[in-house]
N, C-alpha and C positions, 0 to 999 in steps of 0.2 A: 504494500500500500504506500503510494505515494504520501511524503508529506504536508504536500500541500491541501490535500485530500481529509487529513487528519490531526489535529491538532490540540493535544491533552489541556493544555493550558487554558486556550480556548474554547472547550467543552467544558470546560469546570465553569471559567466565568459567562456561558450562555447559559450553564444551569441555577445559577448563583442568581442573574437578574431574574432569569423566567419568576424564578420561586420569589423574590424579591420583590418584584411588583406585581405579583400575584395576589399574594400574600397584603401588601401594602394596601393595594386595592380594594382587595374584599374587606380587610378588615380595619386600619387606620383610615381609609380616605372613607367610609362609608358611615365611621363613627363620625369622624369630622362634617362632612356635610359641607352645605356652601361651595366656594370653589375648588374643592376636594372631589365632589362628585357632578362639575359641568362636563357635558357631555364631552367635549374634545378634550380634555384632560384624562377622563377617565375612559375615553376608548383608547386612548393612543399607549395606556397603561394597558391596558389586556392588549392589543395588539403587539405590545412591547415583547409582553411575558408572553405570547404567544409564539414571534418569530424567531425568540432567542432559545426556544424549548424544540422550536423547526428545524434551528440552525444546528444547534448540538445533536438532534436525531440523524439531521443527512452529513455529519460529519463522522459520528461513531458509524454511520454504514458505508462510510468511502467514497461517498458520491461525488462526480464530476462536478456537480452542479454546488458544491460545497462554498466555493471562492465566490463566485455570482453572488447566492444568497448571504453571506458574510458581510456584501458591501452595503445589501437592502439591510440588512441587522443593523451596522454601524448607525447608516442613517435613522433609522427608525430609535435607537437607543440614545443618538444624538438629540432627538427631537423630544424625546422621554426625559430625559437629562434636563433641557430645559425648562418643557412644563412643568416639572416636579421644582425644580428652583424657583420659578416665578410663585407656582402655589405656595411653596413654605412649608419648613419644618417636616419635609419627607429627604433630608439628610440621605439616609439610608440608600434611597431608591436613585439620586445622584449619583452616587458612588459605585454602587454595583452598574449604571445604566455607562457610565463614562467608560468601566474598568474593560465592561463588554466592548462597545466601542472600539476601544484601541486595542483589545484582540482579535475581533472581527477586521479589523486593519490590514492588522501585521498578518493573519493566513491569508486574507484574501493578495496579498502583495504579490 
């Protein structure tokens, strides 16, 4: 299997956001309320947790299509990152969404 194809580091931190802002979503943004749970915020949070649980599934299977989808992740985590900063006080889900990001990067390179 190619390297580029597979990348341990980067499967950890695509499982790390999925669960991250999975997690954040259902359960802090939903307590919080307000603009915790406006609607573009809080799809772009399951979408987030969605495409980085995608990304780590066609990585752990070797897929061609591994680098492609890496760059949609980046973006999509970059986008997460932000909304989560302008809402506040989702710390957490910054960090994992950023961390994803710059490993979905570096494979897709």
């Amino acid at each position: 299997m190619s390297h580029t194809m597979m990348n341990d580091d980067c499967i950890k931190d695509c499982s790390t956001c999925s669960e991250t802002c999975y997690t954040m979503a259902m359960n802090h943004c939903l307590q919080m309320g307000g603009k915790h749970v406006e609607p573009e915020h809080f799809k772009l949070m399951l979408n987030c947790a969605k495409i980085c649980e995608t990304s780590a599934c066609l990585q752990l299977s070797g897929s061609s299509f591994s680098a492609q989808l890496c760059n949609v992740c980046a973006d999509i985590c970059e986008a997460c990152a932000q909304s989560c900063e302008s809402v506040g006080d989702m710390d957490e889900c910054v960090a994992a969404c950023r961390k994803c990001a710059e490993s979905c990067r570096e494979m897709a390179a």
